[in-house]
TIRO-2110 file (N, C-alpha, C; in Angstrom, 1 decimal):
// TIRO-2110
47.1, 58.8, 6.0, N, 1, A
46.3, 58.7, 7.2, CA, 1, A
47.1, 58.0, 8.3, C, 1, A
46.8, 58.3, 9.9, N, 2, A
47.4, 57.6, 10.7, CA, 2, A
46.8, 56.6, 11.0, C, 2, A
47.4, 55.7, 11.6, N, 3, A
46.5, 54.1, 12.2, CA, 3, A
45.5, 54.6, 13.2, C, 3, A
45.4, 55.5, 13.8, N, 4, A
44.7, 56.2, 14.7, CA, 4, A
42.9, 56.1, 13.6, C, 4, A
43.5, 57.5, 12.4, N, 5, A
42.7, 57.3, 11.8, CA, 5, A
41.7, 56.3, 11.2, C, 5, A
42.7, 55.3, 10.8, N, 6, A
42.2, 54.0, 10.2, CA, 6, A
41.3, 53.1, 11.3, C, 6, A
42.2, 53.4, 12.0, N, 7, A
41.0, 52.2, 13.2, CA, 7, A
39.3, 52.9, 13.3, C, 7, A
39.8, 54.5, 13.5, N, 8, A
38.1, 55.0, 13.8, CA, 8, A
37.6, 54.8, 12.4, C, 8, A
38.3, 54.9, 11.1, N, 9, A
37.3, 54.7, 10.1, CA, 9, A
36.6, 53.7, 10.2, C, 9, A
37.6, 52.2, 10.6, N, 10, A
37.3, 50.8, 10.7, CA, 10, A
36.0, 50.5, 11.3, C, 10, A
36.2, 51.1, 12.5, N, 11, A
35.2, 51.3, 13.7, CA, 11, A
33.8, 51.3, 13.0, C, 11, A
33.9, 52.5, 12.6, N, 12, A
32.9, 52.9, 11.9, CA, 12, A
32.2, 52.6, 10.4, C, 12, A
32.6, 51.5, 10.1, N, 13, A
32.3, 51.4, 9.1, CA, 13, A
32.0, 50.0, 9.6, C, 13, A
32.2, 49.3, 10.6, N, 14, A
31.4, 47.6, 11.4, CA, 14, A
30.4, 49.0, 12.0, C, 14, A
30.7, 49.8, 12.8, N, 15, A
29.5, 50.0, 13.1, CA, 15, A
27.8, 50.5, 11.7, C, 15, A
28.2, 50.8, 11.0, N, 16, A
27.3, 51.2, 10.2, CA, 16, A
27.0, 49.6, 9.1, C, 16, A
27.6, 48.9, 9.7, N, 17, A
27.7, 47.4, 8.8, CA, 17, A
26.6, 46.3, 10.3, C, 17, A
27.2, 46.9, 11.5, N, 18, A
26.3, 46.4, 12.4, CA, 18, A
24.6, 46.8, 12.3, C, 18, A
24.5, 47.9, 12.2, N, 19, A
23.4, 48.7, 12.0, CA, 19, A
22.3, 48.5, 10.9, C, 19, A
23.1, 48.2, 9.8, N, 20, A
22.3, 47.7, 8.5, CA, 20, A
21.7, 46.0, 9.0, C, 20, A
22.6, 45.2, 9.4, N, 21, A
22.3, 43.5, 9.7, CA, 21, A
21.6, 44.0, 10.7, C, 21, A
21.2, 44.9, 12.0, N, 22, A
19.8, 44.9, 12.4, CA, 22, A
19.0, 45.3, 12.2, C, 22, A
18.7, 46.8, 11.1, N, 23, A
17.7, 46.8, 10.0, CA, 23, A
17.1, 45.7, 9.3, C, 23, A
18.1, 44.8, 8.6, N, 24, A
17.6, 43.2, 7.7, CA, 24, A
16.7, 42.2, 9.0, C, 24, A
17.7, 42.6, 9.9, N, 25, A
17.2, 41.3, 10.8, CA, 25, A
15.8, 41.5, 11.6, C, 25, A
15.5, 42.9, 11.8, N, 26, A
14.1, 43.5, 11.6, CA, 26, A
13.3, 43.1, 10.8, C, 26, A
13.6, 44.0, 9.7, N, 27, A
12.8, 43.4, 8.5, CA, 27, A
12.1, 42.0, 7.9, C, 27, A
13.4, 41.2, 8.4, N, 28, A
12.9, 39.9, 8.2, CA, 28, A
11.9, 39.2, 9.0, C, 28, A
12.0, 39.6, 10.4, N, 29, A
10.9, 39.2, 11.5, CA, 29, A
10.1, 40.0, 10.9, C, 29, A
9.6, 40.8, 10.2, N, 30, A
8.5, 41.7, 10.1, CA, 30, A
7.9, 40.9, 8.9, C, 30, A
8.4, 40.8, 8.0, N, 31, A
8.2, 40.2, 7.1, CA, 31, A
7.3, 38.4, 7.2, C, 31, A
8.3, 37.8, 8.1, N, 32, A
7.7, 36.6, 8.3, CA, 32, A
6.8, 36.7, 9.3, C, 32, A
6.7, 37.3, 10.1, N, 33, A
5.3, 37.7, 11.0, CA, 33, A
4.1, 38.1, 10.0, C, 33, A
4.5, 38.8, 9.0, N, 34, A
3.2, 39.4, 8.1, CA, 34, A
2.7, 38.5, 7.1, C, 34, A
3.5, 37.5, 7.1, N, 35, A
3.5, 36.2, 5.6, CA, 35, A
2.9, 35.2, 6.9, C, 35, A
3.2, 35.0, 8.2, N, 36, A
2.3, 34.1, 9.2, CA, 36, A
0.9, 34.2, 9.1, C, 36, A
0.6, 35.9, 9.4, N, 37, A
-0.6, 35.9, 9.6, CA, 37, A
-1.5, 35.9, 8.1, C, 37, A
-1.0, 35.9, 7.1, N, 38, A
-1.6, 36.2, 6.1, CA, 38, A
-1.7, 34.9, 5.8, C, 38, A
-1.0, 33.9, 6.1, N, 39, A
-1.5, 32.8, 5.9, CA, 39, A
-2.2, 31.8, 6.5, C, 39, A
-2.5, 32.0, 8.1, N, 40, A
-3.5, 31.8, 9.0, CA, 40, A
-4.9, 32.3, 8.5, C, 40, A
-4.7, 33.4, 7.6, N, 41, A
-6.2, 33.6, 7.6, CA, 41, A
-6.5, 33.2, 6.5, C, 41, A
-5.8, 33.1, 5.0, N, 42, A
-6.0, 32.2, 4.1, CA, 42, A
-6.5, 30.9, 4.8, C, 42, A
-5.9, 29.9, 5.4, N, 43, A
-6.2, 28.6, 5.4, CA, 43, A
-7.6, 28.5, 6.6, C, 43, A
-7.9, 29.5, 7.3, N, 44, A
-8.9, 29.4, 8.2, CA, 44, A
-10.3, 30.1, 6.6, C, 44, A
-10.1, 30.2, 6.0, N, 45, A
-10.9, 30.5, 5.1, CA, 45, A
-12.0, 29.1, 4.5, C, 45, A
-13.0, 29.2, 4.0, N, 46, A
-13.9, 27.8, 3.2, CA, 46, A
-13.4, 28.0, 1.9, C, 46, A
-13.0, 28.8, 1.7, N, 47, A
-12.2, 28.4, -0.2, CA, 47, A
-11.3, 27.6, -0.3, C, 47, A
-10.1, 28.2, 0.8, N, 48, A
-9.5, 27.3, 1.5, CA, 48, A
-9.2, 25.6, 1.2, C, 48, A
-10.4, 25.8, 2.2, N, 49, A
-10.9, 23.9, 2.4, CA, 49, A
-11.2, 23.3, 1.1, C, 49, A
-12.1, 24.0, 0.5, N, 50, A
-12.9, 23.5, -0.9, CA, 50, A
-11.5, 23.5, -2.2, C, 50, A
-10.8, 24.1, -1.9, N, 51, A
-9.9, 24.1, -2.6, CA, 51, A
-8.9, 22.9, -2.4, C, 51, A
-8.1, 22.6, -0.9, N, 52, A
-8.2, 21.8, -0.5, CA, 52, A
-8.4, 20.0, -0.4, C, 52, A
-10.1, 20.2, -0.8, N, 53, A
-10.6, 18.6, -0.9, CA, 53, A
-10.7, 18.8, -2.5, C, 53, A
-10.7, 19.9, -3.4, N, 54, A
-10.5, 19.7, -5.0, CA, 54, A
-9.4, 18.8, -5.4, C, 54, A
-8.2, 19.5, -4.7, N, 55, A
-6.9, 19.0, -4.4, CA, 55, A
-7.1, 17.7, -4.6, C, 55, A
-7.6, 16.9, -3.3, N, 56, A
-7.5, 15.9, -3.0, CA, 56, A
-8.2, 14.7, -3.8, C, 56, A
-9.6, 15.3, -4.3, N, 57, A
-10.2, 14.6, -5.1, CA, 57, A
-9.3, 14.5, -6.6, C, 57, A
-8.6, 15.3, -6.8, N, 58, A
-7.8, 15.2, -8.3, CA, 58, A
-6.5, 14.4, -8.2, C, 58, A
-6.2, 14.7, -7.0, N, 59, A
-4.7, 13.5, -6.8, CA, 59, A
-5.6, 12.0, -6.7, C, 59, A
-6.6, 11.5, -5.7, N, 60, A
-7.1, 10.1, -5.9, CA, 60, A
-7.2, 9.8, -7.9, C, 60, A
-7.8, 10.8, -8.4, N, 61, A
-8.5, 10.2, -9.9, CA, 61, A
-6.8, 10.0, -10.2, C, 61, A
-6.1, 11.2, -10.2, N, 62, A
-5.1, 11.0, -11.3, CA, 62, A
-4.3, 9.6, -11.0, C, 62, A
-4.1, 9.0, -9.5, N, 63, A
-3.7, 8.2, -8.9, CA, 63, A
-4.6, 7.0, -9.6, C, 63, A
-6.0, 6.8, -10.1, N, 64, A
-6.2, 5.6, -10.3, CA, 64, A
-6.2, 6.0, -11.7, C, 64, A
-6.1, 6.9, -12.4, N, 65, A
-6.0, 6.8, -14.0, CA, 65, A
-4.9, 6.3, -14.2, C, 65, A
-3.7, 6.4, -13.7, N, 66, A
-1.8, 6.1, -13.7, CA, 66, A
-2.1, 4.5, -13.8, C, 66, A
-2.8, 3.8, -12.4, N, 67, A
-3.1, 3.2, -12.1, CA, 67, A
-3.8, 2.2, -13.7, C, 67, A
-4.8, 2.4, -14.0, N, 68, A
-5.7, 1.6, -14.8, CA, 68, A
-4.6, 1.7, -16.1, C, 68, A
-3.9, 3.0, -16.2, N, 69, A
-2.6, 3.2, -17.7, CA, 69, A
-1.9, 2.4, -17.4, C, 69, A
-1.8, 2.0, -16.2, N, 70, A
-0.3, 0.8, -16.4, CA, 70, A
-0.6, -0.4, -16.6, C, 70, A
-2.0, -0.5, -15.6, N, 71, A
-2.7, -2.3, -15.9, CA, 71, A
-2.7, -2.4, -17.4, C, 71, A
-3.7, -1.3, -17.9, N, 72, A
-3.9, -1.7, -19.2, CA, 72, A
-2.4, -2.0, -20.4, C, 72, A
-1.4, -1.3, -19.9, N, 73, A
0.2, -1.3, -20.5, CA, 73, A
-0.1, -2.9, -20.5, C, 73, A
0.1, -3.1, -19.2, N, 74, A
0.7, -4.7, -19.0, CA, 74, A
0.1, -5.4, -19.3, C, 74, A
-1.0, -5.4, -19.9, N, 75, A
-2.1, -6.5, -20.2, CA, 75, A
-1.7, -6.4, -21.3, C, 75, A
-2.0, -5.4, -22.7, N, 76, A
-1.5, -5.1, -24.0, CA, 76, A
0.1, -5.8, -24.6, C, 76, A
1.0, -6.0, -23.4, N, 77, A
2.4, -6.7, -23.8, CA, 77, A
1.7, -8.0, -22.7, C, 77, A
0.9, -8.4, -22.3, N, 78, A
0.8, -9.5, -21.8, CA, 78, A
1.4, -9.9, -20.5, C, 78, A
1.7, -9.1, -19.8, N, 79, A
2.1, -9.2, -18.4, CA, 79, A
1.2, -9.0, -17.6, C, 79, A
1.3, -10.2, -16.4, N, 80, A
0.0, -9.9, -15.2, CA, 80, A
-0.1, -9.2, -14.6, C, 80, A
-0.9, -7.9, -14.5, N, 81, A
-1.3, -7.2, -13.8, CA, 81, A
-1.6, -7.0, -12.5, C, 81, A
-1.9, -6.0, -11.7, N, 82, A
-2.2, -6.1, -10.4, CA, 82, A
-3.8, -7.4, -10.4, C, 82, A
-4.3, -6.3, -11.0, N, 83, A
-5.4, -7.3, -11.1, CA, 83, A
-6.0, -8.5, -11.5, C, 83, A
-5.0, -8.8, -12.5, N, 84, A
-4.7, -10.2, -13.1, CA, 84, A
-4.2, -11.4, -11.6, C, 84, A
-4.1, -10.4, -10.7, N, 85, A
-3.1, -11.5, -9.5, CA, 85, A
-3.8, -11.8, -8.7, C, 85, A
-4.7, -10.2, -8.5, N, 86, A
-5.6, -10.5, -7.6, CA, 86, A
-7.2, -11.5, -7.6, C, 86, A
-7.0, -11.7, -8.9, N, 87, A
-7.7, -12.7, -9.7, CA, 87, A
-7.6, -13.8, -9.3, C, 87, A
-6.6, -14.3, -9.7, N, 88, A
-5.4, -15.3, -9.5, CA, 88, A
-5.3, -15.6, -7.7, C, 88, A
-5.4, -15.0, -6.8, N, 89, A
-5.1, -15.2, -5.6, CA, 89, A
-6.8, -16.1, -5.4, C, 89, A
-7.3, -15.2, -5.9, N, 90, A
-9.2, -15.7, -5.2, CA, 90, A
-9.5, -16.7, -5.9, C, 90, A
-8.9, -17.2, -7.0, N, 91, A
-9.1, -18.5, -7.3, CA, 91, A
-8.6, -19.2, -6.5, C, 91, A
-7.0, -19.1, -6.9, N, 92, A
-6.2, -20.0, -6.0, CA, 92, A
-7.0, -20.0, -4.5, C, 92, A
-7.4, -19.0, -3.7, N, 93, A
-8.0, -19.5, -2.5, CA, 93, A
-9.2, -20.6, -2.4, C, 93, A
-10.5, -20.2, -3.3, N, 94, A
-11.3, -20.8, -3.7, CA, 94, A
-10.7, -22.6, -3.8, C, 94, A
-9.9, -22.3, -4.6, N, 95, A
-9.5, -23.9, -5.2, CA, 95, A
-8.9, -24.4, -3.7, C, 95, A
-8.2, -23.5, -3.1, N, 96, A
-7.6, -24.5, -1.8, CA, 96, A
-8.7, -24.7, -0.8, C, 96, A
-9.8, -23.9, -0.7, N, 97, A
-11.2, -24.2, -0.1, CA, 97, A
-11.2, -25.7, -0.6, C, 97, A
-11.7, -26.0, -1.8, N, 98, A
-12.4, -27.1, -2.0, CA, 98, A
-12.0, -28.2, -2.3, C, 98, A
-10.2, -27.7, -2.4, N, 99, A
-9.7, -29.2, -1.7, CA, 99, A
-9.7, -29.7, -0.4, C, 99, A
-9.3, -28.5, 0.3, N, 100, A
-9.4, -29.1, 1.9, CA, 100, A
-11.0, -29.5, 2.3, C, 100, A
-11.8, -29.3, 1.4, N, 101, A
-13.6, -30.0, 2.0, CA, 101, A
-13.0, -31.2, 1.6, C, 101, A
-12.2, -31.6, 0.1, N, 102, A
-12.5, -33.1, -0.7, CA, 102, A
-12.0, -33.6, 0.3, C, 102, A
-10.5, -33.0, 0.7, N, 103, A
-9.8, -34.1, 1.7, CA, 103, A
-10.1, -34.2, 2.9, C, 103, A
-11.0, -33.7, 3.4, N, 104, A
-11.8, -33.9, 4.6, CA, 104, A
-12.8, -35.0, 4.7, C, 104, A
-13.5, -35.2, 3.0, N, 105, A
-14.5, -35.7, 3.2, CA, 105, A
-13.9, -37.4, 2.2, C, 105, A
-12.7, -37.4, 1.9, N, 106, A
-12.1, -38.7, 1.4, CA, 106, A
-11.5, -39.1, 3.0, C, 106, A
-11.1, -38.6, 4.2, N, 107, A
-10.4, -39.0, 5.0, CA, 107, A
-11.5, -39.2, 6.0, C, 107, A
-13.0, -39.1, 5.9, N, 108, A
-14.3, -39.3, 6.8, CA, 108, A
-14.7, -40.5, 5.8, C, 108, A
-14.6, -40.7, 4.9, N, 109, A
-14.9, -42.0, 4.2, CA, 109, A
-13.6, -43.0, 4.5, C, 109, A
-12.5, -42.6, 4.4, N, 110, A
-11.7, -43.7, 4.6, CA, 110, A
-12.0, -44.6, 6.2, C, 110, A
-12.6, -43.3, 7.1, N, 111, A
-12.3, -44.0, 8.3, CA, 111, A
-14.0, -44.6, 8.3, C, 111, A
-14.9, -44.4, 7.6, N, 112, A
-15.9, -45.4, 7.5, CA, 112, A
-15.9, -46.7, 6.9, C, 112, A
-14.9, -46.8, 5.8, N, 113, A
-14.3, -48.0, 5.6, CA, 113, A
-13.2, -48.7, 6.1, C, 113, A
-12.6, -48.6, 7.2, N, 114, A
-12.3, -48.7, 8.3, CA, 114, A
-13.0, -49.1, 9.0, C, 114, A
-13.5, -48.6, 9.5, N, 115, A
-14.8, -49.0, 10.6, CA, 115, A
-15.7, -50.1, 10.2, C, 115, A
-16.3, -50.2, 9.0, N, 116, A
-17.0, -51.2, 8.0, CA, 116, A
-15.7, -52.3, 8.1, C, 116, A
-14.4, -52.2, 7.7, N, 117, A
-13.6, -53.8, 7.6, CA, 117, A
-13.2, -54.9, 9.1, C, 117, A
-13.2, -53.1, 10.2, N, 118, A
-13.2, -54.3, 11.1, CA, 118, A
-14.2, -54.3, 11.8, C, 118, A
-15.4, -54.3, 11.7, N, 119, A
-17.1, -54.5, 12.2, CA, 119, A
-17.0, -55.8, 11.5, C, 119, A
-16.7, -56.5, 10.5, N, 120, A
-17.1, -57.4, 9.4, CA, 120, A
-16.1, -58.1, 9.0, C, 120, A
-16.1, -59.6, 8.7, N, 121, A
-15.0, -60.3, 8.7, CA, 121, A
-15.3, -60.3, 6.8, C, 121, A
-14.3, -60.1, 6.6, N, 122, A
-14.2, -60.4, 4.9, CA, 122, A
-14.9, -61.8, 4.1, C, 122, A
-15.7, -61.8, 3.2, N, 123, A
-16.0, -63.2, 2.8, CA, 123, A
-15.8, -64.3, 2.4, C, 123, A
-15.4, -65.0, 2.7, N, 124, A
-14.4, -66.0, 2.0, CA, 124, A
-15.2, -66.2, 0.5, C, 124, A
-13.7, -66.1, 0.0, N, 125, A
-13.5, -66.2, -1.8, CA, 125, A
-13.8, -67.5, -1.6, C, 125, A
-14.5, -67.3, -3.1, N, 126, A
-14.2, -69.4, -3.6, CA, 126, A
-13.6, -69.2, -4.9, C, 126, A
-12.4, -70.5, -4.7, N, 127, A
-11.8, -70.6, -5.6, CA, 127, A
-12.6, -71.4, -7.3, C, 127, A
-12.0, -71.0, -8.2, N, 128, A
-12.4, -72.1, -9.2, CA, 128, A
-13.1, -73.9, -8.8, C, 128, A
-12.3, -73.8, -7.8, N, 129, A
-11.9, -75.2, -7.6, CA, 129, A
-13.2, -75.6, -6.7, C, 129, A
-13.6, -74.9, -5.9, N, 130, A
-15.0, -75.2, -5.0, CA, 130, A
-16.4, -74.2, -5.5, C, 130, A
-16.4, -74.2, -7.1, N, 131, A
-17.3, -73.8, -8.1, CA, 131, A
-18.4, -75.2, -8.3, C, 131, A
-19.6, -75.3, -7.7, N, 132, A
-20.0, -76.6, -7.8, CA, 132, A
-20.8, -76.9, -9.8, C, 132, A
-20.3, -78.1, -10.2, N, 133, A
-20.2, -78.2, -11.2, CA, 133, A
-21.5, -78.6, -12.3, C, 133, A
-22.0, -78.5, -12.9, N, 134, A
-22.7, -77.7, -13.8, CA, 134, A
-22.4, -79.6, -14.5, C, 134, A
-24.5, -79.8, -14.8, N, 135, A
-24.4, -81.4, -15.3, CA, 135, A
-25.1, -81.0, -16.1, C, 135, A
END
């Protein structure tokens, strides 16, 4: 064959290679256009939705069964759990409540004895010595 020929084969063979990649490239917009709307109208559907909040209701349980499997793990080898902490926190708050009333209400007494030592002059002690003696 001459190069003459070769090039028109060449030619022709991008062009029939051009022609197929805009058949595909067709196809493909046709395609994804037909998979858009078929799924616009699935999800605009009530099965849909109910299917959906099934979904949703099964991921929360399975979420707190995982949940209660592990507390319960850690408790069984003796490690503190979430809820073992959160225990542990509301005490510990509780307890720091009721020290800060005590030490509110030892530092409202201190300053009343306080107040009582210098209102009042202290009583004079008697020694042994000015103990009047016994006949």
């Amino acid at each position: 064959m001459s190069p003459a020929a070769d090039r028109q084969h060449d030619d022709a063979r991008d062009a029939h290679r051009r022609g197929v990649e805009q058949q595909l490239a067709e196809l493909y917009e046709q395609a994804e256009d037909a998979a858009a709307r078929a799924a616009e109208r699935l999800v605009g559907t009530e099965g849909f939705s109910r299917l959906l909040g099934q979904l949703a209701e099964n991921a929360a349980a399975l979420t707190k069964l995982t949940s209660d499997g592990l507390d319960l793990m850690l408790h069984n080898i003796r490690i503190a759990g979430r809820r073992d902490v959160v225990r542990l926190a509301r005490q510990l708050g509780r307890t720091e409540d009721k020290l800060e009333r005590l030490l509110q209400e030892v530092e409202a007494l201190g300053g009343k004895v306080d107040r009582l030592a210098a209102s009042h002059e202290p009583p004079a002690t008697r020694t042994p010595r000015d103990k009047p003696r016994e006949k």
